[in-house]
Every structure is written in structure tokens, then in C-alpha cells.
C-alpha positions as CSV (number, residue, x, y, z in Angstrom):
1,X,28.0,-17.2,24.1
2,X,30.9,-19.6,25.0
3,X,29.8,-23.4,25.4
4,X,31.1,-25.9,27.4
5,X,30.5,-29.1,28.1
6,X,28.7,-31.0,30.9
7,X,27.8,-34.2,33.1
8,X,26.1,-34.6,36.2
9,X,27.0,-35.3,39.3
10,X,27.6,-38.2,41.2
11,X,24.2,-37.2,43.6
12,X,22.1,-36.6,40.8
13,X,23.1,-39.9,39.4
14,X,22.0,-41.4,42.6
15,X,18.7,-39.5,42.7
16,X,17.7,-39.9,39.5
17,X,17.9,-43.3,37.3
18,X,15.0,-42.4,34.4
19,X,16.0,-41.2,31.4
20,X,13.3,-38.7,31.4
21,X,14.9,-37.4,34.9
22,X,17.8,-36.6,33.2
23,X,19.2,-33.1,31.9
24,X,16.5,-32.5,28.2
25,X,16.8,-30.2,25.4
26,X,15.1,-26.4,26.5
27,X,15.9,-27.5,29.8
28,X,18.0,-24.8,32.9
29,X,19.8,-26.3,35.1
30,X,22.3,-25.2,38.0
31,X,25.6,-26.4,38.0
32,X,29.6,-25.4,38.9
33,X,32.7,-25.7,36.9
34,X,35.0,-28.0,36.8
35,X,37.2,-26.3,34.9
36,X,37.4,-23.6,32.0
37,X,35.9,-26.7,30.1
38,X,33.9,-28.6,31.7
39,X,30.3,-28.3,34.0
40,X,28.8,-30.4,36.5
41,X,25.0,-30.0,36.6
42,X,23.7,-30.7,40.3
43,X,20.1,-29.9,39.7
44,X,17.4,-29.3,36.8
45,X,15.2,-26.4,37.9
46,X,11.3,-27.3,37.6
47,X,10.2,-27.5,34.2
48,X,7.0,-25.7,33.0
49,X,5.8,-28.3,30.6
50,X,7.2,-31.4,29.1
51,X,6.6,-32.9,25.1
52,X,6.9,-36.5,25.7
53,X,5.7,-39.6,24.1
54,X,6.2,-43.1,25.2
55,X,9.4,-44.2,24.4
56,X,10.3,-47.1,22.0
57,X,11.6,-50.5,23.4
58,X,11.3,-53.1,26.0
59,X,11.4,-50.9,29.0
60,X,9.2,-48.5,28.1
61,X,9.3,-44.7,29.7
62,X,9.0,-41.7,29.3
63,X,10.8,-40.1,26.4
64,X,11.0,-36.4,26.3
65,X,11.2,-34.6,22.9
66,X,11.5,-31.0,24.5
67,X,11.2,-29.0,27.8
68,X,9.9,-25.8,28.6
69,X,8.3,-24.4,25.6
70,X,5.9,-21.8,24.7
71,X,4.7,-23.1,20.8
72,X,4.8,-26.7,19.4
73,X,4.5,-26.9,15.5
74,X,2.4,-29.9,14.3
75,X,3.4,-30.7,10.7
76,X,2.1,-32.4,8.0
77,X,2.6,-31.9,4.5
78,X,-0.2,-31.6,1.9
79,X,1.2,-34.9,-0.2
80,X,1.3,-38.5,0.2
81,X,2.0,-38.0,4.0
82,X,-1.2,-36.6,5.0
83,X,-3.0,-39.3,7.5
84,X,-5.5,-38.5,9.8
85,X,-4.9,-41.1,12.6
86,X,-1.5,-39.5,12.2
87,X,-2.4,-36.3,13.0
88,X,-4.6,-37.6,16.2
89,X,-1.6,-38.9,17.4
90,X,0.5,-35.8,17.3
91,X,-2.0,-34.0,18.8
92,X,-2.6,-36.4,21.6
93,X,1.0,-35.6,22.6
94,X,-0.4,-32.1,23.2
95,X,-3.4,-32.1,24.9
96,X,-4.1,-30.8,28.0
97,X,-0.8,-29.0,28.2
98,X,-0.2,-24.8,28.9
99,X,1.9,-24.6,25.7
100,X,0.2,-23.2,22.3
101,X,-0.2,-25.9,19.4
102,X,-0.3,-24.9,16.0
103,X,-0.8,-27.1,12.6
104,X,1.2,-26.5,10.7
105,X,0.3,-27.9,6.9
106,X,3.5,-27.4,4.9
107,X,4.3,-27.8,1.0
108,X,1.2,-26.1,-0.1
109,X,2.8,-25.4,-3.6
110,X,2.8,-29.9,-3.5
111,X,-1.4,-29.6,-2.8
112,X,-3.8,-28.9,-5.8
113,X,-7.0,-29.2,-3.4
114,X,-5.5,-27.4,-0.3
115,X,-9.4,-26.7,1.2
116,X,-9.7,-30.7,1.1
117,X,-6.8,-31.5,4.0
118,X,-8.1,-27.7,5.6
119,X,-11.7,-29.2,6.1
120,X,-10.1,-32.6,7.2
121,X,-8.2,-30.9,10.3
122,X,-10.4,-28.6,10.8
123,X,-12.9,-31.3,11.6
124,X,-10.1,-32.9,14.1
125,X,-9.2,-30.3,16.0
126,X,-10.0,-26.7,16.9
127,X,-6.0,-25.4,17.5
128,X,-4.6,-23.0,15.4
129,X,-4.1,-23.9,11.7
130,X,-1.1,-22.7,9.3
131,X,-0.9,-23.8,5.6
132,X,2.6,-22.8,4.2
133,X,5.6,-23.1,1.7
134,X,8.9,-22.9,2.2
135,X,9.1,-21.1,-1.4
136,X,6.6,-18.4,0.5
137,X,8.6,-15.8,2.5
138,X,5.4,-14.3,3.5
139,X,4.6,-17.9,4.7
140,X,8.0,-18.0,6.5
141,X,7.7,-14.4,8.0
142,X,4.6,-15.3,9.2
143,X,5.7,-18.0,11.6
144,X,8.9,-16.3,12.3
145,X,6.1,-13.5,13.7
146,X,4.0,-16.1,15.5
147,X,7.2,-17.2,17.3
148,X,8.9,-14.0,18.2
149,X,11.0,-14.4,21.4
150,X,9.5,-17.6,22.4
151,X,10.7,-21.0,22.4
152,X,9.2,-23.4,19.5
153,X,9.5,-26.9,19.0
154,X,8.5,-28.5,15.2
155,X,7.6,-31.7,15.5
156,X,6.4,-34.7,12.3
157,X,7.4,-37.4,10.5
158,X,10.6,-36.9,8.5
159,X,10.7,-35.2,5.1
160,X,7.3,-33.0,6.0
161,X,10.1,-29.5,6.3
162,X,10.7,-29.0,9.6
163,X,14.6,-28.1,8.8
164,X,14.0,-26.5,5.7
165,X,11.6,-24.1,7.4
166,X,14.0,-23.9,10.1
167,X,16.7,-23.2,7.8
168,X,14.8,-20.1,6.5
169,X,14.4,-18.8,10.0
170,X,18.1,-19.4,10.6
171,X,19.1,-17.8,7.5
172,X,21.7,-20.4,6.5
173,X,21.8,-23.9,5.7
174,X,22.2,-25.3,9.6
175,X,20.6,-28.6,8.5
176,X,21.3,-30.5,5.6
177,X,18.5,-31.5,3.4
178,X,18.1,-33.6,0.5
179,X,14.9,-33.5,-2.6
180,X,11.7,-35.2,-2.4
181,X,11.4,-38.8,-3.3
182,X,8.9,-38.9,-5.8
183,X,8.2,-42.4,-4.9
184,X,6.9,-41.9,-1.7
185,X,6.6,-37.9,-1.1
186,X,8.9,-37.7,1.0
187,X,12.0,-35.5,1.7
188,X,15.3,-36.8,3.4
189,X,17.0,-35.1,5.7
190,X,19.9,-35.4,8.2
191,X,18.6,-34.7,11.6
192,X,19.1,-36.8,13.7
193,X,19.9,-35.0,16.8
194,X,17.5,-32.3,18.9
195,X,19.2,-29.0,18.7
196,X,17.9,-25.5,20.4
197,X,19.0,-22.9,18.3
198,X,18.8,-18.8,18.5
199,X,17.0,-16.5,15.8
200,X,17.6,-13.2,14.9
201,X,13.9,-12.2,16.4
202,X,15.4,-13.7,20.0
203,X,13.2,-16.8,20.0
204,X,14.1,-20.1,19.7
205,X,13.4,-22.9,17.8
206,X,14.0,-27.1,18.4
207,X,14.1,-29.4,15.7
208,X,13.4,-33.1,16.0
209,X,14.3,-36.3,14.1
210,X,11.3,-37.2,12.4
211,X,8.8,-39.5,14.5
212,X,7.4,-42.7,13.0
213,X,5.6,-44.1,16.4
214,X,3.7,-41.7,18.2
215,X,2.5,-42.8,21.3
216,X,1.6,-40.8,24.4
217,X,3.4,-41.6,27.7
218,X,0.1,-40.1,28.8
219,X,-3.3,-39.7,27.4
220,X,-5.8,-36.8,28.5
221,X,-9.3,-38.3,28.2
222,X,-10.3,-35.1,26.4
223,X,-8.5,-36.0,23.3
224,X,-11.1,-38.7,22.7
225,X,-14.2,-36.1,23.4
226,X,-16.1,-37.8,20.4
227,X,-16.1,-40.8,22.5
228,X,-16.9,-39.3,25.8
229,X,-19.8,-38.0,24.6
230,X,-21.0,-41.4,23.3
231,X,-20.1,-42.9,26.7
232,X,-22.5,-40.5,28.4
233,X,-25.5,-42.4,26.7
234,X,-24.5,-45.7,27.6
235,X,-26.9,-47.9,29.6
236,X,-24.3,-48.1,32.6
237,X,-22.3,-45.7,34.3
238,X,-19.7,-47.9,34.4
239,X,-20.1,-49.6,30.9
240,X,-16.9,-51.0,29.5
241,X,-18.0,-50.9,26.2
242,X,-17.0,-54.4,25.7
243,X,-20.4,-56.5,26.4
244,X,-22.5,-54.9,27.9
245,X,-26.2,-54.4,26.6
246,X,-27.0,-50.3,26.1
247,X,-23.5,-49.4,25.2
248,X,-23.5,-46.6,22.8
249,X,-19.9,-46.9,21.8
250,X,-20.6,-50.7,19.7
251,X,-23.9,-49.0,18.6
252,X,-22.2,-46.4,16.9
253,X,-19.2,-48.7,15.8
254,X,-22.1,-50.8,14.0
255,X,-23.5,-47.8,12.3
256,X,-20.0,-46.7,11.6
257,X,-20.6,-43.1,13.4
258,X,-17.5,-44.1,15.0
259,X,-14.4,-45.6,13.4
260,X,-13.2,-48.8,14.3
261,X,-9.1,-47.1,14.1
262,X,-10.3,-44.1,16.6
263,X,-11.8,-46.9,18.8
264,X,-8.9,-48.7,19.2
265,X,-6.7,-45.8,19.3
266,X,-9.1,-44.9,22.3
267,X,-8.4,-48.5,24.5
268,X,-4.6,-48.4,23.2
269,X,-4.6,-44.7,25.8
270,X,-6.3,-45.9,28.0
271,X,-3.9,-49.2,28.6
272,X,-1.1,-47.0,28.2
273,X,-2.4,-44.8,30.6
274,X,-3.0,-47.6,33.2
275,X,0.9,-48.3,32.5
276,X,1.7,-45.0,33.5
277,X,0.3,-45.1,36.6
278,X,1.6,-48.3,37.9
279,X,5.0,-46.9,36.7
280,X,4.9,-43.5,38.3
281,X,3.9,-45.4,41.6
282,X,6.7,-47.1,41.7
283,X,9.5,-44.7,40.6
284,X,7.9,-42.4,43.4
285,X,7.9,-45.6,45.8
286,X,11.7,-45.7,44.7
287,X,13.2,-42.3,44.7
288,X,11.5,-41.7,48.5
289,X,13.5,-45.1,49.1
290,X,16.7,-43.3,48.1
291,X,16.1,-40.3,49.3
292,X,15.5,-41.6,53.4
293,X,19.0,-43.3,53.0
């Protein structure tokens, strides 16, 4: 297929001013050429999902990792990189949306006790669990299989082998990748960009730069279930689980049936989410500004 480059137009610049708003990676768009050369997009036809997290900085927004996909690879390798609150977090950015999620636990041929970690996410989540090797080419044919002509996305921290396995599917050495540090476990790698790419098979498959802070731009309450469910016994209906007398949240924080990290993971959503809302109000408030001029 013959590629050429891109740029939106001047309206589109005009009606949109997030990031997020902008052209992302799995996106379709409409747009006219220029030139031989050169495309202007006018429009981004309505995505079917979104992978976001909250993006990094002082004007914090929406950051989206990848659009309109059908499978999203959680991985996490069976070494030193292995963290529960981690894995929360990953899957937090995939709740409550109409894509598949799959765990994918990678560098089995690293793990002498790979039913430890198994019973670990198995008792976090109920999605779909892989345990691999890139040395394994039934391991590799398997997810090749799993993703057929859809569109993937791998996401994880760096050095867990997300290229490396993409490598595999690819055939070829499309990204660059380095040995394992044995001081930490981890690999190093050069992505640094998001890149769609084509298999064989006719699916598709998105690499990410490795993600160190995972945050949700926003949070379904049904991630924190564990905590719903202690809510419902709470004296009040509309207990804050601060200070209020009867709250079964601090009565299981005391008896330590619920950790102190997942609690505060649960009020760190819940203020994002509160963020999110005030945010979305406004942009809303702004683009119908634009768009009655």
C-alpha cells in the first residue's frame, strides 16, 4: 500500500483543540489530497472504543494509547516485574469497554512457580489468561490464532516482550530489542513510538512504549466490585467512608480484609473521575461555543 503523509485542516484545527480529538493510532479518517504526497484529514469517523489513560503533566487530559480495537494484551512477565496493584491498574484501563482483554503472562521459561502468579491473577480478575514464551512457537501460534484478522493492541511496562512477541508475529526483527538486565529483570527495548502494523494472518497488531504511570482518564466503579460490596453494608446510604460510624469499608481496613493500597487506589478513581467530569463539561461548553460562531 502506498503511504503518504498527512495534516489536518485548518477547520478541524478550529473544532478541535484536545489532543485526544486529534487523528490516533487505529484510527479512519476522511480526507483529500493535496498532492501525490501529501493528505488533509477533514474528519475522524466515530471510533468504536478508545484505550486511554490520563495523560502525564500539568494539564492533564486524555491520552489515547489506541483506537478502534478488537483485543488488548495485558502483559506482565513472570520475574521481578510482576505487581499486583500493577496489574489493577492496567486493567482499570479496560473495564467496562466492548473490546476483549486478555492477560497475558510472558517469559514463562523466567518463572519456576508459574501456578503462584496464575492463582494471583486469577484471584484479580476473571478475563482471559495467557502464560507464554517467546522461545514457545506453540505459545506464539497460539496468540497469532487468538488474534486472527482483528486488530490487537499489547500493552505493559517496558522490557515485559511486547516487541519481541510482536517480532515473532511479524516474522522479522521490526523492533529492536536488547537482553534482560539481570539487575532488575528487565529487558530494553527501542519503542518509543505506536506503530499499527499488518500480519500475514490479516490482523493487526499496535505496540506501545512501555507505561510506568497508569492512571485511568476514567474509572468504571465496577473495577473496585470488592469495595462495592463492602459499601452495601455500610450504616448509611450515603457513607463516605471517611467518619462515619457503621462504615464497613474502615472495619474491614482494620481487620485488613481490605488493603490499605486498593483503598486508596479506590479514592484516587474516584477524584480522577470527579476531574473528568468537570473537564468534559467544559470542553462540551466550549466546542458548542465554536461551533454557533
Amino acid at each position: 500500500d502506498k503511504k503518504i503523509m498527512t495534516e489536518v485542516s485548518g477547520r478541524f484545527k478550529y473544532l478541535n483543540y484536545e489532543k485526544s480529538d486529534y487523528p490516533q493510532i487505529g484510527d479512519f479518517v476522511k480526507f483529500h489530497k493535496s498532492d501525490e504526497y501529501l493528505g488533509i484529514i477533514e474528519q475522524i469517523q466515530a471510533r468504536k472504543n478508545t484505550l486511554d489513560r490520563l495523560d502525564v503533566g500539568k494539564d492533564t487530559s486524555k491520552h489515547i494509547l489506541a483506537a478502534n480495537i478488537d483485543i488488548c494484551f495485558i502483559c506482565m512477565s513472570l520475574n521481578k516485574d510482576f505487581n499486583e496493584t500493577k496489574l489493577r491498574n492496567f486493567l482499570n484501563l479496560t473495564s467496562s469497554q466492548d473490546f476483549k482483554t486478555i492477560v497475558l503472562l510472558t517469559k514463562k521459561d523466567l518463572c519456576e512457580d508459574i501456578n503462584h502468579y496464575l492463582s494471583i491473577t486469577r484471584n484479580i480478575t476473571d478475563n482471559e489468561i495467557m502464560v507464554t514464551s517467546s522461545f514457545d512457537d506453540n505459545d506464539l501460534n497460539l496468540i497469532e490464532e487468538t488474534i486472527g484478522n482483528q486488530t490487537a493492541v499489547f500493552i505493559g511496562s517496558s522490557g515485559v516482550g511486547k516487541s519481541t512477541i510482536i517480532n515473532h508475529l511479524l516474522g522479522d526483527e521490526h523492533f529492536k530489542t536488547n537482553e534482560i538486565r539481570l539487575s532488575d529483570a528487565q529487558g530494553r527495548h527501542t519503542t518509543v513510538n505506536r506503530e499499527l502494523l499488518k500480519l500475514k494472518s490479516g490482523g493487526k497488531v499496535i505496540d506501545t512504549p512501555g507505561i510506568r504511570i497508569i492512571t485511568s482518564y476514567f474509572v468504571d466503579e465496577q473495577s473496585f466490585e470488592d469495595i462495592l460490596l463492602l459499601s452495601e453494608g455500610c450504616r448509611y446510604n450515603d457513607c463516605k467512608h471517611e467518619k462515619e460510624l457503621g462504615c464497613m469499608i474502615k472495619r474491614a481496613l482494620r481487620t485488613n480484609e481490605l488493603e490499605r493500597s486498593r483503598y486508596e487506589q479506590y479514592l484516587k478513581a474516584i477524584k480522577t473521575n470527579e476531574y473528568v467530569q468537570r473537564k468534559e463539561l467544559e470542553k462540551q461548553r466550549m466546542l458548542n461555543k465554536r461551533r454557533s460562531n
